[in-house]
C-alpha positions as MATLAB code, in Angstrom:
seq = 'XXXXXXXXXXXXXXXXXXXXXXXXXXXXXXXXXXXXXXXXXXXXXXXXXXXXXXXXXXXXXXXXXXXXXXXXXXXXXXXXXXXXXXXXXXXXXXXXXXXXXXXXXXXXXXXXXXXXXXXXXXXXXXXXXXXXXXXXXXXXXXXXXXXXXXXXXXXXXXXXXXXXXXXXXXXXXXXXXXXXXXXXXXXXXXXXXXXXXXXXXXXXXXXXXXXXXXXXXXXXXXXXXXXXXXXXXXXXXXXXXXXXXXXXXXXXXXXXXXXXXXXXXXXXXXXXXXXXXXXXXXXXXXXXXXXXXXXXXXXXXXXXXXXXXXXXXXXXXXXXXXXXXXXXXXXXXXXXXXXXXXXXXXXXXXXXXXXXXXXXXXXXXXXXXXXXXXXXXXXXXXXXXXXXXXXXXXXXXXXXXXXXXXXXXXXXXXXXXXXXXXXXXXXXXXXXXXXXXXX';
ca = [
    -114.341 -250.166   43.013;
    -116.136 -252.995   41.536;
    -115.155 -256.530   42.363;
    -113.841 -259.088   39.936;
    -116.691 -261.707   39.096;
    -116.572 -265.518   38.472;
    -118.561 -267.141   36.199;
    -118.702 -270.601   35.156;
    -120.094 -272.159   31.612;
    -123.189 -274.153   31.901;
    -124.003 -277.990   30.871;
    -124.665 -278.033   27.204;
    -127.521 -279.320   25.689;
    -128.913 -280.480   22.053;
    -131.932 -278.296   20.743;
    -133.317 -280.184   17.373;
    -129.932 -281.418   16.356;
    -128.763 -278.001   17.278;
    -125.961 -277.580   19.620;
    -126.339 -274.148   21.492;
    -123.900 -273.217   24.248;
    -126.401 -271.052   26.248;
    -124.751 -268.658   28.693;
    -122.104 -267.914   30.225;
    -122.856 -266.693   33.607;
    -120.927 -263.787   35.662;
    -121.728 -263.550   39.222;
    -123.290 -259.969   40.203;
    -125.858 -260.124   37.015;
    -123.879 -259.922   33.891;
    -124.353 -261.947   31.442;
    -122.259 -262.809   28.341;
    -124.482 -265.059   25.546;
    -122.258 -266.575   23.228;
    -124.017 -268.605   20.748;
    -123.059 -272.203   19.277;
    -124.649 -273.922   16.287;
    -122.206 -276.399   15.320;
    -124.591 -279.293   15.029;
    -124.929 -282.316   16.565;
    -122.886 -283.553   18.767;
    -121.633 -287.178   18.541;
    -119.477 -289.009   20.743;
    -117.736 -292.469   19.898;
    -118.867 -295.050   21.514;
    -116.132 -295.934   23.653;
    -115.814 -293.054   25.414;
    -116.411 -294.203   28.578;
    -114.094 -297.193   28.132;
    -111.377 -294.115   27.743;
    -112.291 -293.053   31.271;
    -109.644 -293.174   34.314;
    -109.502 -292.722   37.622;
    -109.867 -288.618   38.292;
    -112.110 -288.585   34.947;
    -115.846 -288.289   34.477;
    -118.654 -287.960   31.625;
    -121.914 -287.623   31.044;
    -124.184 -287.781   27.866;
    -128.012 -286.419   27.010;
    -129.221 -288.716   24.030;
    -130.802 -286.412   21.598;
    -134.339 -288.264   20.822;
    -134.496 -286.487   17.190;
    -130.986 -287.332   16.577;
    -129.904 -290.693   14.791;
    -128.602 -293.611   16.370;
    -125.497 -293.459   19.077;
    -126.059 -289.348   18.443;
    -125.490 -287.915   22.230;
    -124.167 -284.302   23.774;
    -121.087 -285.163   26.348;
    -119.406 -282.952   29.147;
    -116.453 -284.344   30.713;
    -114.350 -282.765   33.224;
    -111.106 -284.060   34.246;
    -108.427 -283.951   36.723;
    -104.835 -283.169   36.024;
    -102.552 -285.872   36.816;
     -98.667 -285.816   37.343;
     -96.563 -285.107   34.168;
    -100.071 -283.801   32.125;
     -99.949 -281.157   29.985;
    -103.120 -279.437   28.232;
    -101.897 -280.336   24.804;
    -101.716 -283.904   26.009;
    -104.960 -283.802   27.649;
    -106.535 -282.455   24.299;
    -104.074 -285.518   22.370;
    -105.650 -288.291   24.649;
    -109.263 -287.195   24.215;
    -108.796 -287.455   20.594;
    -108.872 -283.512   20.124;
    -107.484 -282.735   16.355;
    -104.300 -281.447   16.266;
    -105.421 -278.362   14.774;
    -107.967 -277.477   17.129;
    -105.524 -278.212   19.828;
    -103.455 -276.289   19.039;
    -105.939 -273.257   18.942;
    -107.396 -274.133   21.768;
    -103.957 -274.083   23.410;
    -103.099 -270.821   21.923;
    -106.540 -268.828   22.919;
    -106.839 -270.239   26.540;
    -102.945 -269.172   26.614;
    -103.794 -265.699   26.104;
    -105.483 -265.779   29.718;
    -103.390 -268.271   31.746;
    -100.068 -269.477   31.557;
    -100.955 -273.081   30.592;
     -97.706 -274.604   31.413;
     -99.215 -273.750   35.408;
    -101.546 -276.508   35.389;
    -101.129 -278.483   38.452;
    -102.045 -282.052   39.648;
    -105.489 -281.754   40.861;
    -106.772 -278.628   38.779;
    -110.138 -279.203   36.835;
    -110.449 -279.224   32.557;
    -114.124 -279.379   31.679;
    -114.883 -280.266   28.080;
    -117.563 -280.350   25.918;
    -117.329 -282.746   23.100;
    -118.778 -284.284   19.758;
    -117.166 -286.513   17.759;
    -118.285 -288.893   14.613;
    -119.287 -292.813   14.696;
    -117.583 -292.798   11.024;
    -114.526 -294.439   11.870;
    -112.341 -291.406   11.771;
    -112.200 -291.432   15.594;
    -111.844 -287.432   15.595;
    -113.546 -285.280   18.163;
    -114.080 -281.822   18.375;
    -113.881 -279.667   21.511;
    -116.723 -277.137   21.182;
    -115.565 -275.630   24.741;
    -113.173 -275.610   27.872;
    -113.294 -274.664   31.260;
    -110.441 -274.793   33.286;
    -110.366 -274.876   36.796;
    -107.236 -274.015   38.997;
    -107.220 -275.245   42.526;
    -106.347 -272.151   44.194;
    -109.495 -270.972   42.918;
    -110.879 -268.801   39.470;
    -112.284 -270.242   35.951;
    -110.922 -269.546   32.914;
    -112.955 -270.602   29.423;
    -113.182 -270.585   26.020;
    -115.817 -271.594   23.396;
    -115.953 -272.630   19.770;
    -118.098 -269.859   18.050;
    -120.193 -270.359   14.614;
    -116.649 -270.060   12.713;
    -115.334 -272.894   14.627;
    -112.657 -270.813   16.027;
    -112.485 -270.460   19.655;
    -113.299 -267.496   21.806;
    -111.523 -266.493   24.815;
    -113.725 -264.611   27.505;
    -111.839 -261.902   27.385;
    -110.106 -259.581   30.138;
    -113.077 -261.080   33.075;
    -111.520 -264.213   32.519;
    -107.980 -262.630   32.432;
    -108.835 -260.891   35.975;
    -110.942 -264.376   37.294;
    -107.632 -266.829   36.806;
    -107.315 -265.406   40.475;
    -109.617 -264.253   43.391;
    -108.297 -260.632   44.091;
    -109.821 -258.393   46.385;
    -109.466 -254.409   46.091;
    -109.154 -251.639   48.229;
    -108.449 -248.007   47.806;
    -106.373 -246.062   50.473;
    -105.755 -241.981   51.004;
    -102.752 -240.834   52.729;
    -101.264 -237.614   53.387;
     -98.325 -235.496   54.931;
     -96.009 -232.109   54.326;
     -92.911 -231.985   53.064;
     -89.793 -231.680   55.003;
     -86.218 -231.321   53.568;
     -86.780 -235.066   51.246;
     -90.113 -235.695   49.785;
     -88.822 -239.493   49.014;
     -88.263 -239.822   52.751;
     -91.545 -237.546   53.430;
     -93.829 -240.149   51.413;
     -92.299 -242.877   53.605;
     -92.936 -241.256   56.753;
     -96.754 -241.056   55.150;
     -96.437 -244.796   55.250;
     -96.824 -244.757   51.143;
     -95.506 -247.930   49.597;
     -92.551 -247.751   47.967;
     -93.638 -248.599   44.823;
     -96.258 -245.893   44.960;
     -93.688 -243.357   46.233;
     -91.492 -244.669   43.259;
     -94.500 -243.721   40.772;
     -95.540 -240.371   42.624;
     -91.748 -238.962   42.071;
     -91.881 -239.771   38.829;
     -95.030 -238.587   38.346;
     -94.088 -234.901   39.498;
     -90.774 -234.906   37.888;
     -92.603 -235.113   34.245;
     -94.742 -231.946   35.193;
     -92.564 -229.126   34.287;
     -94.929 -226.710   36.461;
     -93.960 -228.591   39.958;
     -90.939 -227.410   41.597;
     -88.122 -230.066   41.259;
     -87.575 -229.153   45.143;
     -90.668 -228.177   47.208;
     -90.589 -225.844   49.785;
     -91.245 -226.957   53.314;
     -94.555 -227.051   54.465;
     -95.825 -228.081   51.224;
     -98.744 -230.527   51.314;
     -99.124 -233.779   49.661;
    -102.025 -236.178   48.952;
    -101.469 -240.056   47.385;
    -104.068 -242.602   46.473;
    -103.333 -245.804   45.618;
    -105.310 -249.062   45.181;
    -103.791 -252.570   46.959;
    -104.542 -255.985   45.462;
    -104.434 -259.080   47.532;
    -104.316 -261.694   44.832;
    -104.479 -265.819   45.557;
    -102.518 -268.348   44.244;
    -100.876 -271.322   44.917;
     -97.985 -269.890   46.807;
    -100.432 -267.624   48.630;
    -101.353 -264.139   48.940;
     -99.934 -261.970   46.671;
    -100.191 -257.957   47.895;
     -99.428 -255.545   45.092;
     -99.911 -251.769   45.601;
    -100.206 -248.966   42.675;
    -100.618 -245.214   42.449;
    -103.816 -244.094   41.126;
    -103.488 -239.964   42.298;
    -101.528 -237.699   43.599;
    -101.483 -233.993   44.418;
     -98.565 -231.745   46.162;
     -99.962 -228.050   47.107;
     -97.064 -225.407   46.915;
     -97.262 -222.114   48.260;
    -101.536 -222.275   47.460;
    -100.651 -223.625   43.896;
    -101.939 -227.332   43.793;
    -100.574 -229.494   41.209;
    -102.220 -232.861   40.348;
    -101.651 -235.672   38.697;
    -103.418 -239.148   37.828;
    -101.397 -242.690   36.700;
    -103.747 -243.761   34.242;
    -103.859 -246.659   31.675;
    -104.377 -246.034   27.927;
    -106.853 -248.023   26.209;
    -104.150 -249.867   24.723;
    -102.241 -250.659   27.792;
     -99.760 -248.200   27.864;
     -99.232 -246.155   31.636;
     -99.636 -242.996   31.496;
     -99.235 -239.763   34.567;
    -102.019 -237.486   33.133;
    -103.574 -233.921   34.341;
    -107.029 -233.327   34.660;
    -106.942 -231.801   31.167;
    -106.208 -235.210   29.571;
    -102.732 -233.893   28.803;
     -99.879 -235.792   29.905;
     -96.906 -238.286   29.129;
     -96.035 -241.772   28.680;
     -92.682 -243.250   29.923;
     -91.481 -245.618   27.770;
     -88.283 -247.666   29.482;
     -85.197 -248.956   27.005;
     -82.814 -251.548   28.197;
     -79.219 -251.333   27.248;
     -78.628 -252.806   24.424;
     -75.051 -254.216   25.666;
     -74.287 -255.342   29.049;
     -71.299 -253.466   30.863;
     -69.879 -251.666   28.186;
     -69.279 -247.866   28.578;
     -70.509 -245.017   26.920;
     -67.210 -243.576   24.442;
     -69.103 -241.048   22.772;
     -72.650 -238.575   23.853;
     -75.342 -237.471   21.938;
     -74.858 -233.616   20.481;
     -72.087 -232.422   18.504;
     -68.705 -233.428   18.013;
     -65.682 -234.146   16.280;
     -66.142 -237.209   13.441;
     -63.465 -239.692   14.217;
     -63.040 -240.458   10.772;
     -64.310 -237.482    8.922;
     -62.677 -234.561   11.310;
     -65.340 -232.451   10.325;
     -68.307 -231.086   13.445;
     -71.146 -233.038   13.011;
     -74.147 -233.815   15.298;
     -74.170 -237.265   17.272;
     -77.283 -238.911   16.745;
     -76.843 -241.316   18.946;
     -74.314 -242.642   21.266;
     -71.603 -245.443   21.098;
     -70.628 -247.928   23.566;
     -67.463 -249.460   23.146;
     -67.471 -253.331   23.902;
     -64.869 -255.943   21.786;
     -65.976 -257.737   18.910;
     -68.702 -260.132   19.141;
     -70.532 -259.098   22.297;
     -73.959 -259.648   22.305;
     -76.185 -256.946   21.400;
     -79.662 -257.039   22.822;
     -83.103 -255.645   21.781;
     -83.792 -252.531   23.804;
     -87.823 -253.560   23.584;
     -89.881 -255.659   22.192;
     -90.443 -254.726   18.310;
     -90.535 -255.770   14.507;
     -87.590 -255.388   12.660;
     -88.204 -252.661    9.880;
     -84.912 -253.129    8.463;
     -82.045 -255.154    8.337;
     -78.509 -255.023    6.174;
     -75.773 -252.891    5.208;
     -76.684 -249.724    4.950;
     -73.576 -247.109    3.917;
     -71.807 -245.781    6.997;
     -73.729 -247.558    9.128;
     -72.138 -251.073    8.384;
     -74.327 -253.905    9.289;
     -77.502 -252.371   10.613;
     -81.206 -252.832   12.404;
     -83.595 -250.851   12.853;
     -86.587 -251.860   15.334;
     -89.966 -250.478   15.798;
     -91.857 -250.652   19.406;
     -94.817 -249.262   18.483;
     -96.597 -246.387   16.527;
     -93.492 -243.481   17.754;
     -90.502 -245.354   19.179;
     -87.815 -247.032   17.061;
     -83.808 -247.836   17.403;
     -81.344 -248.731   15.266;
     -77.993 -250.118   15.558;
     -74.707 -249.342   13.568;
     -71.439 -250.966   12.753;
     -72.180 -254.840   14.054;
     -69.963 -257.887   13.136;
     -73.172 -260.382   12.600;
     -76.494 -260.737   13.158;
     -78.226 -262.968   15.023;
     -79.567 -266.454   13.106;
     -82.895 -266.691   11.978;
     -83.521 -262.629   11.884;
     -84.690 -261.349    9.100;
     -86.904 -257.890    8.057;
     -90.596 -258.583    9.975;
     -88.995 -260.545   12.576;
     -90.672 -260.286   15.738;
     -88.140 -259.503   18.628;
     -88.386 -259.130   22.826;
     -86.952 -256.858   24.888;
     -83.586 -258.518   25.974;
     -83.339 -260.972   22.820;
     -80.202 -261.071   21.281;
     -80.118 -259.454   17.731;
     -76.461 -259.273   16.723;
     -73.059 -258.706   17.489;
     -70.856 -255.813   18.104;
     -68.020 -254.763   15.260;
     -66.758 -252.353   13.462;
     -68.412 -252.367    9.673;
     -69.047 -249.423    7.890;
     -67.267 -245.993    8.630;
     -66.078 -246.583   11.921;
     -62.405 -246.672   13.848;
     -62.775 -249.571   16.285;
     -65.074 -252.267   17.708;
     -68.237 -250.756   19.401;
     -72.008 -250.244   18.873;
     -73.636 -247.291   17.420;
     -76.747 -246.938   18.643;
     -79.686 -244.470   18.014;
     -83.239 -243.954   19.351;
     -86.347 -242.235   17.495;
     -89.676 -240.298   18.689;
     -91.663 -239.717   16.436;
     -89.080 -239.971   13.994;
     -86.528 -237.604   15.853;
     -83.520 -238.697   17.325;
     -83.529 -238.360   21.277;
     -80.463 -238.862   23.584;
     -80.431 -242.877   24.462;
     -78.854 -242.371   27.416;
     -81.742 -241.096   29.233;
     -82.918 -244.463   28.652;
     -86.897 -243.296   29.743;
     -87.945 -242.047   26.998;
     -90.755 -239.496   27.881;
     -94.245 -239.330   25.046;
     -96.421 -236.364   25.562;
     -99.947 -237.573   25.490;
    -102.781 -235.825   24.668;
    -106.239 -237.291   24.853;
    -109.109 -236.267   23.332;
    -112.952 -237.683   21.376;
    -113.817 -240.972   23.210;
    -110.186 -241.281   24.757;
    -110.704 -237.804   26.676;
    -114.145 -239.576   27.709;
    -112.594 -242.182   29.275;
    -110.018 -240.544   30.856;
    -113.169 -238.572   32.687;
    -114.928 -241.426   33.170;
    -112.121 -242.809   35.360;
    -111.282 -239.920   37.339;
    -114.708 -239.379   38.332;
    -115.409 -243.461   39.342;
    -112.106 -242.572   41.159;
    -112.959 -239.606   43.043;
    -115.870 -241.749   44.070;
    -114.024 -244.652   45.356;
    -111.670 -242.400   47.295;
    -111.943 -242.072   50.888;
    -113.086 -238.976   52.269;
];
């Protein structure tokens, strides 16, 4: 397994009134170029006055530049009650670019973690015209407990985030891949265990088997069982954090050996694959109301109001008016209204094949609206009784692929089956894998 890198963004200089950021540097030989031609930089001329304790610049004057035209780093140390934004504020960052420059380096570190003594690096220019504004054309920021994270202002003026090496460098983590094996008894929960598995593998490796529908749901004694799993040591502030997570598994039964990879999709999705590139997806749903209980299954039945046998879509849990209801996942609401029968109704979409929907509720919650972006727990409305329905509860359906599945399972399982660049991948990783694995 390959290491994660640091890398660190080098002073800046002015090139003929051209402002290039030159490199930034990964340790181990890579080497991302990311070029800057915003022009010359300019910082007012009190900059230094604005310097406290903690703080430090430094300018290059730019001999082919006009007057009081100069190239400035300054890095600066996080003091008690700072926050980036107001870091950005004091330096006389614009508001707007702030703001972006909040939002990008907040895709790769939770900026409300800066601490007293961490490190911001920027790299200024600003004009002598009286407006006072500068403009960041890049940040570095760097935690105490170790790790850079940066971003730069390409030719568009919009900033740049490094990416997932940055993502992975917030925090010094350290890799190792382990092998370990054992037979099955009368329990293979308690046989992993004995194999001194983690539990959190063994979790993943039971799963794993129980969504292959060609491994016995109970294998015979004797059988033979091999788990690999990778274990992270990661740094921060509060320590060493130790994280374990199943990579392969195999379980021989009776000379049949099944196998079976967790593997992450290109777009982030965990997946327990076969060597073929087939597999599934499990896709968890949260209730969508706390402690109520189920008063009617999915399947037929009975219509409570109609008397007639009709199919159960879904399933309803009964709950008195005006309990919360709660997304089951994060999702955009497709649709949201009365809609016949249904009453008050919302249906939300989690990505490209999952969607629920929700019948009968008193109210919505405020501010929702068709497009509204939603997280997994938020609450979306209210349960009632609107539409054709005989008492307070909430209807509630879930789609694959736009069939209705029984909510109750809760794990909803996606077959998966890779192929073109995706089945390349897939190969690629079992075969660095196999390589990584201890003989």
């Amino acid at each position: 397994m390959i290491a994660p890198q640091n890398f660190s963004i080098k002073p800046l200089s002015i090139l003929a009134r051209t402002l290039c950021l030159s490199t930034i540097v990964l340790c181990g030989g890579a080497t991302l170029a990311q070029a800057n031609t915003l022009g010359t930089l300019t910082i007012p001329a009190d900059s230094a006055a604005r310097n406290t304790q903690g703080e430090g610049a430094s300018s290059i004057v730019d001999p082919d530049a006009g007057i009081g035209e100069v190239t400035a780093n300054r890095t600066i140390t996080v003091r008690s009650g700072d926050t980036l934004a107001s870091i950005l504020t004091r330096e006389g960052i614009t508001a707007d670019q702030r703001d972006a420059a909040v939002a990008a380096l907040g895709e790769l570190y939770d900026v409300s973690q800066i601490n007293p003594g961490d490190q911001i690096e920027l790299s200024m220019r600003a004009s002598l015209d009286g407006s006072q504004s500068t403009r960041l054309v890049a940040l570095q920021l760097r935690p105490v407990y170790k790790g850079n994270i940066a971003i730069v202002a390409g030719n568009d003026g919009a900033f740049h985030r490094q990416g997932t090496l940055a993502r992975h460098n917030v925090k010094a983590t350290s890799f190792g891949i382990t092998t370990r094996k054992g037979r099955v008894t009368t329990d293979l929960q308690q046989d992993l265990r004995a194999a001194n598995v983690p539990q959190a593998v063994a979790n993943d490796v039971i799963s794993a088997f129980a969504y292959d529908p060609e491994t016995p749901t109970t294998p015979v004694r004797g059988s033979k069982f091999t788990v690999v799993y990778e274990t992270s040591q990661t740094a921060s502030k509060n320590g060493l954090r130790h994280s374990d997570v199943m990579r392969y598994a195999d379980l021989d039964v009776n000379g049949e050996t099944h196998r079976v990879y967790r593997y992450e999709t290109k777009d982030g999705k965990v997946a327990f694959m076969e060597e073929t590139g087939r597999g599934v997806v499990p896709f968890a749903l949260a209730s969508p109301v706390h402690k109520a209980r189920i008063t009617s299954a999915f399947g037929w039945r009975i219509h409570p109001v109609l008397k007639v046998r009709k199919f159960h879509n879904g399933i309803d849990f009964a709950a008195p008016k005006g309990t919360p209801i709660y997304a089951a996942e994060d999702g955009v609401i497709a649709a949201l209204g009365w809609r016949g029968n249904y009453g008050r109704f919302i249906k939300i979409i989690h990505n490209d094949r999952v969607a629920t929907t929700y019948g009968h509720m008193s109210g919505y919650a405020k501010g929702l609206h068709s497009g509204s972006h939603v997280k997994k727990g938020q609450i979306i409305a209210y349960v009632g009784s609107s539409g054709l329905s005989t008492g307070n509860h909430l209807y509630f359906e879930v789609l694959v692929d736009n069939k209705h599945v029984d909510p109750s399972r809760r794990e909803v399982r996606l077959d998966l089956n890779l192929d073109g660049s995706s089945l390349v991948r897939f190969r690629t990783y079992v075969a660095r894998l196999s390589e990584a694995t201890p003989r």
